[in-house]
N, CA, C and O atoms as CSV, one atom per row, in Angstrom:
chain,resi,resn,atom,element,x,y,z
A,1,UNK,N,N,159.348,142.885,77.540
A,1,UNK,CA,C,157.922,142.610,77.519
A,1,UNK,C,C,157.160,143.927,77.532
A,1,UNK,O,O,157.529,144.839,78.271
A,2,UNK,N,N,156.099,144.047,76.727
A,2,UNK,CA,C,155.292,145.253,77.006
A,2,UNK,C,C,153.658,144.821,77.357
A,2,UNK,O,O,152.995,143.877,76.927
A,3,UNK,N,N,153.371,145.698,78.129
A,3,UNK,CA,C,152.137,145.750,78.921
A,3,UNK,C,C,151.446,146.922,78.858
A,3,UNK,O,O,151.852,147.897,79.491
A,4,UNK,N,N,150.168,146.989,77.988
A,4,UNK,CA,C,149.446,148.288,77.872
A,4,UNK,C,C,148.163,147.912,79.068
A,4,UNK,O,O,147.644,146.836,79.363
A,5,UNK,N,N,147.947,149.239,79.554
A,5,UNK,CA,C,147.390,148.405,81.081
A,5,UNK,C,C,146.089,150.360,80.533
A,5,UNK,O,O,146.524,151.409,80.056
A,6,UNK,N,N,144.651,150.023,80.895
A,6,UNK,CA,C,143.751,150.936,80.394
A,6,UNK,C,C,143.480,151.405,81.699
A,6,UNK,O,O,143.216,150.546,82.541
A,7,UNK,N,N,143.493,152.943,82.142
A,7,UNK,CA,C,143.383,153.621,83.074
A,7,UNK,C,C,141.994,154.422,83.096
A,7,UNK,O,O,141.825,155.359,82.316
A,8,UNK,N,N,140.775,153.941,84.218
A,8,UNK,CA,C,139.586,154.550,84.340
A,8,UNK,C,C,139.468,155.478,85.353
A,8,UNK,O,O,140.017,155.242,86.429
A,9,UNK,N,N,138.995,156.246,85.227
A,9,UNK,CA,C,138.913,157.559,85.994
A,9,UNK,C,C,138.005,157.250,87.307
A,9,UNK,O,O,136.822,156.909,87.316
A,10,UNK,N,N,138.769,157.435,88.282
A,10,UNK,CA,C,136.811,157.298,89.526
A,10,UNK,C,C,137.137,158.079,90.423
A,10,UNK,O,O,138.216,158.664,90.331
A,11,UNK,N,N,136.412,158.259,91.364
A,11,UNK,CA,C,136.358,159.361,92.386
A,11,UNK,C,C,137.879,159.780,93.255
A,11,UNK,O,O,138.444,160.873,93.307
A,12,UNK,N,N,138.191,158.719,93.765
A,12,UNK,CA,C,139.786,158.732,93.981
A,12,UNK,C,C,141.036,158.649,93.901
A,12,UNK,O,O,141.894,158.641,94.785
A,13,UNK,N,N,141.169,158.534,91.820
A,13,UNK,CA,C,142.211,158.330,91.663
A,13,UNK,C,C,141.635,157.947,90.192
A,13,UNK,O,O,140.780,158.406,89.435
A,14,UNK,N,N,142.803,156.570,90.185
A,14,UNK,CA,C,142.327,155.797,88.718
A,14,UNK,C,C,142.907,154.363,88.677
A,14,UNK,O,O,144.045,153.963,88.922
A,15,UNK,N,N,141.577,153.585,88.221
A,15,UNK,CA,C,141.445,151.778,88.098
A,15,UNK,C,C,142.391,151.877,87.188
A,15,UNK,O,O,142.309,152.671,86.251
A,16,UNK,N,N,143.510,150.982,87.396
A,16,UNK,CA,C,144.560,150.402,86.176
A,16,UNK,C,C,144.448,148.524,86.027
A,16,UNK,O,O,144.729,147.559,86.737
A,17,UNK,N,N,143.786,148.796,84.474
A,17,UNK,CA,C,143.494,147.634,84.281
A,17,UNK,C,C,144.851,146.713,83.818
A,17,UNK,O,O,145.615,147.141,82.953
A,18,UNK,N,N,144.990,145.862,84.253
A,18,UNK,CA,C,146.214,144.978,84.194
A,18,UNK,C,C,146.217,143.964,83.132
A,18,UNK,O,O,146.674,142.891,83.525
A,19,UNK,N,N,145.788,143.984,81.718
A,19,UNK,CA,C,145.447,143.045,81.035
A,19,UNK,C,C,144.303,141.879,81.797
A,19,UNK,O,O,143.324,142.239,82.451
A,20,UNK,N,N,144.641,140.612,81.568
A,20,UNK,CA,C,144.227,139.355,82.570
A,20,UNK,C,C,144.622,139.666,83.683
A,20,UNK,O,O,143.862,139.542,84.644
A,21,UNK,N,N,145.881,140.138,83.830
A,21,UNK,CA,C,146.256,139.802,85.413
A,21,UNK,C,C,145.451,140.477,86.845
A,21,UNK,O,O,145.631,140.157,88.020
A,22,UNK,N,N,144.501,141.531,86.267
A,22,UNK,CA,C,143.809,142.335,87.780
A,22,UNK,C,C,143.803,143.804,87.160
A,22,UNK,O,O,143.966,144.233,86.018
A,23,UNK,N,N,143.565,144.352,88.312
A,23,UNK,CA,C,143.562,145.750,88.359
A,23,UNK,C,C,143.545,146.111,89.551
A,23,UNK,O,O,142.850,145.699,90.480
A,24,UNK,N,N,144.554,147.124,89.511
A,24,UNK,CA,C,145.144,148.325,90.782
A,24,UNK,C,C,144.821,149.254,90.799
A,24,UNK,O,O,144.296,149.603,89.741
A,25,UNK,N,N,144.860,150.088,91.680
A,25,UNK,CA,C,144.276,151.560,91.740
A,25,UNK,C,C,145.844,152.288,91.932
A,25,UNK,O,O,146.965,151.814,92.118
A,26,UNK,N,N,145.179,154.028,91.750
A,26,UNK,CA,C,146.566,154.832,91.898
A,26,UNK,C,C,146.016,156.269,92.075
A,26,UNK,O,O,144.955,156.570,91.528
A,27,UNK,N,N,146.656,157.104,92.770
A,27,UNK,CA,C,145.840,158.430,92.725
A,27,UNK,C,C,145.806,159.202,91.417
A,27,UNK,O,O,144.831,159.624,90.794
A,28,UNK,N,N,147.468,159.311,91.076
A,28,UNK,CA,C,147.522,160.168,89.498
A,28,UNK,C,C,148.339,159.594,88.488
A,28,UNK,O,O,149.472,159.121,88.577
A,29,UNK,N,N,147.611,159.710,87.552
A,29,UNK,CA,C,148.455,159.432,86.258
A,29,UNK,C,C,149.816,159.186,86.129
A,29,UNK,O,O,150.388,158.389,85.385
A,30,UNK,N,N,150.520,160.410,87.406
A,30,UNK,CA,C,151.860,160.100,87.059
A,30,UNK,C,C,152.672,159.331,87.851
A,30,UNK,O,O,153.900,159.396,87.791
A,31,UNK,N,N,151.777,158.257,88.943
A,31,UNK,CA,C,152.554,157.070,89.259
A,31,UNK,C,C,152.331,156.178,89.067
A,31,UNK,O,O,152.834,155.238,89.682
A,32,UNK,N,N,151.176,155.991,87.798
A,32,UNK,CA,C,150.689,154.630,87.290
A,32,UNK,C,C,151.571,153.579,86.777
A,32,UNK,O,O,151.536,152.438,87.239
A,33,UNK,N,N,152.409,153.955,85.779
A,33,UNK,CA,C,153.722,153.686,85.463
A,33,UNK,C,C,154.395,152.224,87.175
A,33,UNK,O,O,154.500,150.999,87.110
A,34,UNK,N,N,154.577,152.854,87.979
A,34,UNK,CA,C,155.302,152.132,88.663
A,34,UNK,C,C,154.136,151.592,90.134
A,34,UNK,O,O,154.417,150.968,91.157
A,35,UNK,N,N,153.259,151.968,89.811
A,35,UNK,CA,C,152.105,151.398,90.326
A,35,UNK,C,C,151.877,150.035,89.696
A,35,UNK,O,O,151.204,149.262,90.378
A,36,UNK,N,N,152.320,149.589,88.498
A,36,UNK,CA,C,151.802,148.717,87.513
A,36,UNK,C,C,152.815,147.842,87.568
A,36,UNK,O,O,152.785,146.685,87.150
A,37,UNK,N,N,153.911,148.513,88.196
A,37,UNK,CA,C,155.589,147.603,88.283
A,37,UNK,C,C,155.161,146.787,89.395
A,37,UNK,O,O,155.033,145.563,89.438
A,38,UNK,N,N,154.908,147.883,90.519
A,38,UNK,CA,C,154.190,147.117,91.852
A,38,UNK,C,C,153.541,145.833,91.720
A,38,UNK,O,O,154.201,144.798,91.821
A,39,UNK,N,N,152.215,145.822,91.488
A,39,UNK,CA,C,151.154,145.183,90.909
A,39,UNK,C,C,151.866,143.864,90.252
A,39,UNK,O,O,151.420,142.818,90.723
A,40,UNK,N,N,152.824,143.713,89.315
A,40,UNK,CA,C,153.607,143.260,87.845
A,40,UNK,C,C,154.069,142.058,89.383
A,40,UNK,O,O,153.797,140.858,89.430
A,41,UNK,N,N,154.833,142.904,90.515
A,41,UNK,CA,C,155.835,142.139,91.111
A,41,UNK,C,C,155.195,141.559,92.413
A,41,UNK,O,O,155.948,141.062,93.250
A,42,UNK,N,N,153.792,141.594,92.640
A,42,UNK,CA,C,152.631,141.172,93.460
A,42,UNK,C,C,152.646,139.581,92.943
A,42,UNK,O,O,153.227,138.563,93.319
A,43,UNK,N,N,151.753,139.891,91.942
A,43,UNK,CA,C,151.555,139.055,91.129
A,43,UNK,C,C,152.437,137.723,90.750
A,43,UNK,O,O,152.169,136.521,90.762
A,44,UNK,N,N,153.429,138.360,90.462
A,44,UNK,CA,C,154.269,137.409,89.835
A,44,UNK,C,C,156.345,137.883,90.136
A,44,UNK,O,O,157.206,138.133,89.292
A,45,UNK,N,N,156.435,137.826,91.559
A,45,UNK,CA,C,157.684,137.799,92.113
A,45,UNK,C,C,158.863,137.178,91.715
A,45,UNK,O,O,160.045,137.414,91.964
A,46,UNK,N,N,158.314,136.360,91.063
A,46,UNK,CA,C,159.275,135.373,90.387
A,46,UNK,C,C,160.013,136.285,89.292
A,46,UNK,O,O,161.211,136.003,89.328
A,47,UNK,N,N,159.729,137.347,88.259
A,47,UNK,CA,C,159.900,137.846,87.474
A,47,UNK,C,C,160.026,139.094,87.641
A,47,UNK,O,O,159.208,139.785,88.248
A,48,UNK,N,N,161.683,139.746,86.807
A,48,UNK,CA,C,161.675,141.230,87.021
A,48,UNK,C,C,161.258,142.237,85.867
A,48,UNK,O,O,161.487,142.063,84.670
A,49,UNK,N,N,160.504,143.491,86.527
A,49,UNK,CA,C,159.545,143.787,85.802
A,49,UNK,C,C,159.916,145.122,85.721
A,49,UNK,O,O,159.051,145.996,85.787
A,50,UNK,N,N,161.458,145.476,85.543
A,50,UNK,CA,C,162.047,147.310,85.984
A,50,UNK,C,C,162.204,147.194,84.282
A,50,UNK,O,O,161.799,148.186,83.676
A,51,UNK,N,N,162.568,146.453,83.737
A,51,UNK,CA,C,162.448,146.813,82.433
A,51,UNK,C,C,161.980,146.698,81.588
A,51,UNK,O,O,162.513,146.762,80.481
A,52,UNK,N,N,160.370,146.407,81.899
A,52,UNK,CA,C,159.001,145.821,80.980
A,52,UNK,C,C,158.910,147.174,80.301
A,52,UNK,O,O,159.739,148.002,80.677
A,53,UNK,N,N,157.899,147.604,79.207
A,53,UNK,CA,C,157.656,148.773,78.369
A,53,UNK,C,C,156.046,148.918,79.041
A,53,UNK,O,O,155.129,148.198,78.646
A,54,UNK,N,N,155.865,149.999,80.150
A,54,UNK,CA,C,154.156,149.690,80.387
A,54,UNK,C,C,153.695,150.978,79.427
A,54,UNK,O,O,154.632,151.763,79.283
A,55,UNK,N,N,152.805,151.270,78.924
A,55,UNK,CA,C,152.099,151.757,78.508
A,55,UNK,C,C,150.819,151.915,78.733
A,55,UNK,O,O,149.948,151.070,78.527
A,56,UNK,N,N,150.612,153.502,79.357
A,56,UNK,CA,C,149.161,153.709,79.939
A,56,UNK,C,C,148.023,154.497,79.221
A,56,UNK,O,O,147.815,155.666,78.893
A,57,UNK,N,N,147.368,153.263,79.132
A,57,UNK,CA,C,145.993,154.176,78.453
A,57,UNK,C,C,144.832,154.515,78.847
A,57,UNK,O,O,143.947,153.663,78.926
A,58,UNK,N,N,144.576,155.998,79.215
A,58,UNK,CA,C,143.849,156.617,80.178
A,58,UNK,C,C,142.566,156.506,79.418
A,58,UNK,O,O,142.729,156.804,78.235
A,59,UNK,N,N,140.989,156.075,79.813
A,59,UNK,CA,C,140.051,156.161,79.277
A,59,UNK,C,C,139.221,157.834,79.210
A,59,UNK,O,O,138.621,158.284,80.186
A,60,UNK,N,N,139.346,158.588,77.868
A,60,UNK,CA,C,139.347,160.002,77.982
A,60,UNK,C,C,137.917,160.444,77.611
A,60,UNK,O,O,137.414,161.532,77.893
A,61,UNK,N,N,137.334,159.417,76.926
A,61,UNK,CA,C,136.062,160.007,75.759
A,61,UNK,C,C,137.129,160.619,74.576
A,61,UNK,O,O,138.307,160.335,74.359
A,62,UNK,N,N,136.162,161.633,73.871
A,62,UNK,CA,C,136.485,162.229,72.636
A,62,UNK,C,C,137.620,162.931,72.954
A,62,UNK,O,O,138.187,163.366,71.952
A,63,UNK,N,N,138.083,163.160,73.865
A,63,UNK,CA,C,139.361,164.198,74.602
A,63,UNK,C,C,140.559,163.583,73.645
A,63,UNK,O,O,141.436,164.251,73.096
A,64,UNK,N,N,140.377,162.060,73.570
A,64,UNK,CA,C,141.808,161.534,73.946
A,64,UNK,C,C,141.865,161.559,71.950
A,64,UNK,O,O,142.735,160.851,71.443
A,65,UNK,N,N,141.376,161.986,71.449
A,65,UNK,CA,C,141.587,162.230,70.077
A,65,UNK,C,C,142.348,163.586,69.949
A,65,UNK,O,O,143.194,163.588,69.055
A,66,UNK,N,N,142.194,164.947,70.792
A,66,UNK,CA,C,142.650,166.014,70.796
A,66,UNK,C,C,143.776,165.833,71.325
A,66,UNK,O,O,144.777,166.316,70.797
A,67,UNK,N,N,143.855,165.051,72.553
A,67,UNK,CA,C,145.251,165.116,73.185
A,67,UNK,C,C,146.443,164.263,72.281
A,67,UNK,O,O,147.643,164.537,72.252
A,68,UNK,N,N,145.739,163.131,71.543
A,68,UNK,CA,C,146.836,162.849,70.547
A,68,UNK,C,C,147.393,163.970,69.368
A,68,UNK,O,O,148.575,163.919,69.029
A,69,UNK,N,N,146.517,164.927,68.802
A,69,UNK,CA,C,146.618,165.768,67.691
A,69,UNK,C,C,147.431,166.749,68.647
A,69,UNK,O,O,148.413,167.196,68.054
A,70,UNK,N,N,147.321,167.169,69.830
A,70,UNK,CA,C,148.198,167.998,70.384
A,70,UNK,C,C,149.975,167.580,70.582
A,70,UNK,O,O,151.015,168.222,70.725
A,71,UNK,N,N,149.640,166.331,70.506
A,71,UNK,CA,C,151.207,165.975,71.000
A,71,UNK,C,C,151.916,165.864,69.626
A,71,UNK,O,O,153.135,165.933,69.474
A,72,UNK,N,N,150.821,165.650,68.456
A,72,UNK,CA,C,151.327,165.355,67.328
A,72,UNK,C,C,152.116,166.764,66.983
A,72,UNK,O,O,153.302,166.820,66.658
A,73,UNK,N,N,150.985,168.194,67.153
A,73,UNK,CA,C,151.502,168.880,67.001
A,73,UNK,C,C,152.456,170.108,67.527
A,73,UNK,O,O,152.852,171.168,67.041
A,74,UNK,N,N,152.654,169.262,69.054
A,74,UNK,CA,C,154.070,169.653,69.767
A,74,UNK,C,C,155.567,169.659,69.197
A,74,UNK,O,O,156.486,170.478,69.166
A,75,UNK,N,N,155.268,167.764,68.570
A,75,UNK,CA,C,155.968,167.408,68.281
A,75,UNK,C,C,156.750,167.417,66.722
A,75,UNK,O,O,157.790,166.836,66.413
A,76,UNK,N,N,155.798,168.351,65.803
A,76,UNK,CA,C,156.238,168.931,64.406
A,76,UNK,C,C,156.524,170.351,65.119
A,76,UNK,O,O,157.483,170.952,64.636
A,77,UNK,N,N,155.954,170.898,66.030
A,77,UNK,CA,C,157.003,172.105,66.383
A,77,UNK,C,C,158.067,172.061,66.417
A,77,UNK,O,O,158.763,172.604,65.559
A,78,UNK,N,N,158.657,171.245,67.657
A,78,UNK,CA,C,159.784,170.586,68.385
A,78,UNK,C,C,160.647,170.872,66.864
A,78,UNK,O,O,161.410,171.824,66.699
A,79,UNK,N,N,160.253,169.552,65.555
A,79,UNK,CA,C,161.185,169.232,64.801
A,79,UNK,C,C,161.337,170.433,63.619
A,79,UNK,O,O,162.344,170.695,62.961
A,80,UNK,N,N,160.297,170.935,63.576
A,80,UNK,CA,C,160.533,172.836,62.666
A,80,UNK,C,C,161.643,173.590,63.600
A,80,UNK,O,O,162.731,173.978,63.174
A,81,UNK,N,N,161.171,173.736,64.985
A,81,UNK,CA,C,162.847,174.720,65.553
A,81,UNK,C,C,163.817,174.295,65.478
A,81,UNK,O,O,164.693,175.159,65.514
A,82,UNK,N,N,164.385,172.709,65.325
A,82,UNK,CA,C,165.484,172.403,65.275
A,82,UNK,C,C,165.506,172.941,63.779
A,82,UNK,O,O,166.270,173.894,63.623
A,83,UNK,N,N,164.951,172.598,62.867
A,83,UNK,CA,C,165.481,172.727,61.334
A,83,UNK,C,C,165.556,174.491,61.274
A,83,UNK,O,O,166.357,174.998,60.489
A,84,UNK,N,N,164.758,175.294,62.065
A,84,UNK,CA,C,164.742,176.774,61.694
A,84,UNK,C,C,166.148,176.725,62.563
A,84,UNK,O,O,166.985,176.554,61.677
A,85,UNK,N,N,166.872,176.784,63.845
A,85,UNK,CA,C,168.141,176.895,64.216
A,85,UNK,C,C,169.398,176.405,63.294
A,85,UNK,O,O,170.567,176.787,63.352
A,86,UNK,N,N,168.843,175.514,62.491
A,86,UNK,CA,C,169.871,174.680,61.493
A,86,UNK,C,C,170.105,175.631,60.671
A,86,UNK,O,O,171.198,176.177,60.514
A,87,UNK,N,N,169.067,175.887,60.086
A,87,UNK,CA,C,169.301,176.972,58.819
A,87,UNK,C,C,169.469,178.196,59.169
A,87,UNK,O,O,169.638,179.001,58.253
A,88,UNK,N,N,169.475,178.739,60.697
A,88,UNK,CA,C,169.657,180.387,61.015
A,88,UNK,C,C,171.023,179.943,61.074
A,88,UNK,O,O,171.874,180.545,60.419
A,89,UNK,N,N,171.357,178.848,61.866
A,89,UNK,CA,C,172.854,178.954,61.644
A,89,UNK,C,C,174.417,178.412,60.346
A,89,UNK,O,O,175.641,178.326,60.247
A,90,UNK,N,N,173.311,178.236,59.745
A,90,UNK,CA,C,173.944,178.207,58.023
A,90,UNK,C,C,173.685,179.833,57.616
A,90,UNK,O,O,174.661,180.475,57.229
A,91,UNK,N,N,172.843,180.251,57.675
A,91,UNK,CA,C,173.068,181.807,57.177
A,91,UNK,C,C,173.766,182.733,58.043
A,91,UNK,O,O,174.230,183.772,57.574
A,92,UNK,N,N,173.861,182.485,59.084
A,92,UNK,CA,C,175.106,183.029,60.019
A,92,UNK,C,C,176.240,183.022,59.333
A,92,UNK,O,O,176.990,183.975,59.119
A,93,UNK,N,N,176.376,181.576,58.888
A,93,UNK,CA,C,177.715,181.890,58.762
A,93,UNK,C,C,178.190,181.987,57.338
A,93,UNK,O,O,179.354,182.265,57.049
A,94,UNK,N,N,177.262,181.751,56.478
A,94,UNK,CA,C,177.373,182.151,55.002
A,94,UNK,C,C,177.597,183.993,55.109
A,94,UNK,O,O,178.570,184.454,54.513
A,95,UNK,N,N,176.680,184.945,55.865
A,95,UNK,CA,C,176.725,186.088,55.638
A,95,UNK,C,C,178.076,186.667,57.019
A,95,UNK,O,O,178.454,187.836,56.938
A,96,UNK,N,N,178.492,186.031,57.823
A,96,UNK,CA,C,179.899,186.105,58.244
A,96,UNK,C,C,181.048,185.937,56.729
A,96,UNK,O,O,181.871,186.712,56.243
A,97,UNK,N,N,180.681,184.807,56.422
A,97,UNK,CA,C,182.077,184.936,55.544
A,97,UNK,C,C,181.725,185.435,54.765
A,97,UNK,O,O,182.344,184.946,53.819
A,98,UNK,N,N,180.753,186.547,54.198
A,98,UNK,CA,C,180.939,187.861,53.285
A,98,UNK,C,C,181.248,189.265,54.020
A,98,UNK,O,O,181.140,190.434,53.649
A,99,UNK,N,N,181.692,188.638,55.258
A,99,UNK,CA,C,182.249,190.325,56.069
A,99,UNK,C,C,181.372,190.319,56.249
A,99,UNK,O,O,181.306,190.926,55.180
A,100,UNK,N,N,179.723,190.193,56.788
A,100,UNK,CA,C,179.095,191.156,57.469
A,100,UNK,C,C,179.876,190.931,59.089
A,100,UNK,O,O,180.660,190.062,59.470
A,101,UNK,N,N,179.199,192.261,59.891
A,101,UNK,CA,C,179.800,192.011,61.331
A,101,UNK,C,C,178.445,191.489,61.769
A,101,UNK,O,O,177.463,191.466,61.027
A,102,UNK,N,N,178.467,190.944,63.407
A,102,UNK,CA,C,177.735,190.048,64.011
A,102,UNK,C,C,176.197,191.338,64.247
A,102,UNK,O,O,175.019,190.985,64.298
A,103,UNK,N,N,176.644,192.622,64.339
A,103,UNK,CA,C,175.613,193.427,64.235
A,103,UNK,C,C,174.921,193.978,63.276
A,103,UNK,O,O,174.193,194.944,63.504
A,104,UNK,N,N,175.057,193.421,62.024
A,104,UNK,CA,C,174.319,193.826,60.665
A,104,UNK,C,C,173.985,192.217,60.155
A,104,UNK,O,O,173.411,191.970,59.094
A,105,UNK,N,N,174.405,191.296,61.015
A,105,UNK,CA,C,173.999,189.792,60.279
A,105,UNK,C,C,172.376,189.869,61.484
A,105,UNK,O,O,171.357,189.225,61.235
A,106,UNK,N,N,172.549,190.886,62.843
A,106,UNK,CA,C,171.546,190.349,63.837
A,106,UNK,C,C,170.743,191.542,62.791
A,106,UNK,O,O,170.022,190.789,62.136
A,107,UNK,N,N,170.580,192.366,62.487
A,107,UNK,CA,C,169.948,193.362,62.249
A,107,UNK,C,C,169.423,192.649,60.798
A,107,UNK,O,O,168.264,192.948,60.512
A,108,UNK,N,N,170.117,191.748,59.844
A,108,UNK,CA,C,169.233,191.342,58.856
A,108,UNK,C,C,168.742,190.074,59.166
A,108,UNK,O,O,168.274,189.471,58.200
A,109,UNK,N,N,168.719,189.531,60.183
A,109,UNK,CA,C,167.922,188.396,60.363
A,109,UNK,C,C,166.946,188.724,61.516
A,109,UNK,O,O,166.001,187.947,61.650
A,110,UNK,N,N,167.071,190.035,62.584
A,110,UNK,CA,C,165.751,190.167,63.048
A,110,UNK,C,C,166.009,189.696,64.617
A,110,UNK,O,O,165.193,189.170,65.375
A,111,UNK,N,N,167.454,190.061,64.885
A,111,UNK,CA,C,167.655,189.182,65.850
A,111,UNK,C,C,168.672,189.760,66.883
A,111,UNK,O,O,169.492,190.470,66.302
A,112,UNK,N,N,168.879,189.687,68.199
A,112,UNK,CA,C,170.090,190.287,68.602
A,112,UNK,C,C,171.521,189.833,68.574
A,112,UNK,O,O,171.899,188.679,68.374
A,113,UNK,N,N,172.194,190.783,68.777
A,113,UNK,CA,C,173.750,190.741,68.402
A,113,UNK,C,C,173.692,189.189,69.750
A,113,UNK,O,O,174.018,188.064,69.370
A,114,UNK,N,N,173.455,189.324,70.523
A,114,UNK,CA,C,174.007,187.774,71.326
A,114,UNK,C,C,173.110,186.536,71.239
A,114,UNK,O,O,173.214,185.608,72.040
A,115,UNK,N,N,172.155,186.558,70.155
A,115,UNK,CA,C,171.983,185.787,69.350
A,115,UNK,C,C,172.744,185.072,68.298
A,115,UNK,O,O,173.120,183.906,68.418
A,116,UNK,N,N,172.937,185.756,67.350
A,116,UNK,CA,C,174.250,186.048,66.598
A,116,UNK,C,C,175.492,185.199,67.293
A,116,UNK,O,O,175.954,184.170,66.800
A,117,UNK,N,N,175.849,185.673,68.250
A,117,UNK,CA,C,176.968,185.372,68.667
A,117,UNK,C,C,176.557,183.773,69.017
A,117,UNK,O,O,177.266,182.828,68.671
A,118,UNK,N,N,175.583,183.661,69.590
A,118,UNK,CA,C,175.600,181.779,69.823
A,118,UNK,C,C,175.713,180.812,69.015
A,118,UNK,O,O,176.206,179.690,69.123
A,119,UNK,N,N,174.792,181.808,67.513
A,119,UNK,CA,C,174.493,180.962,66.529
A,119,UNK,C,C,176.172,180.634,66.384
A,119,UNK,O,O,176.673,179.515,66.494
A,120,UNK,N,N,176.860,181.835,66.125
A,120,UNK,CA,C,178.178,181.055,65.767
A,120,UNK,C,C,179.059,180.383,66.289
A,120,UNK,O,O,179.975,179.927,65.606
């Protein structure tokens, strides 16, 4: 089951709106999550709620447009270093098996010799 539950900011914390079912309070963001499990198992005991999908959506203003474009572009970082490690370590070892040594493969890629050595 998933439950997107909208998180308002107020003086002591933050209102977590519970769909229909209510709303709970919590001090920070990062125990809303199981603040909402709480709440989930208040409510409705009858039912286990450790493996619902909650999803929290913090009310930001215009912020929460930047903070998505930031994660967006964390997350094309993230997947460029894996592909730049992929391909440093395909040319590792293409210019290994033409004899270079591990100190003229670090010296043409810009890099140190125990660099080098991990890549391979």
């Amino acid at each position: 089951m998933d439950v997107t539950v909208k998180a308002t900011r107020w003086a002591l914390g933050w209102e977590l709106e519970v769909g229909d079912l209510g709303a709970t309070q919590v001090r920070t963001l990062a125990r809303a999550e199981q603040q909402v499990r709480d709440f989930l198992d208040t409510v409705d005991s009858q039912t286990y709620h450790d493996d619902w999908t909650i999803t929290i959506l913090p009310a930001l203003g215009d912020v929460i447009d930047e903070v998505s474009q930031a994660k967006r572009a964390t997350e094309a970082a993230a997947t460029a270093q894996l592909e730049a490690a992929r391909r440093n370590r395909e040319v590792v070892h293409k210019l290994r098996a033409q004899g270079l040594s591990i100190a003229d493969v670090a010296c043409v890629l810009g890099v140190s010799k125990g660099r080098i050595s991990q890549l391979v």
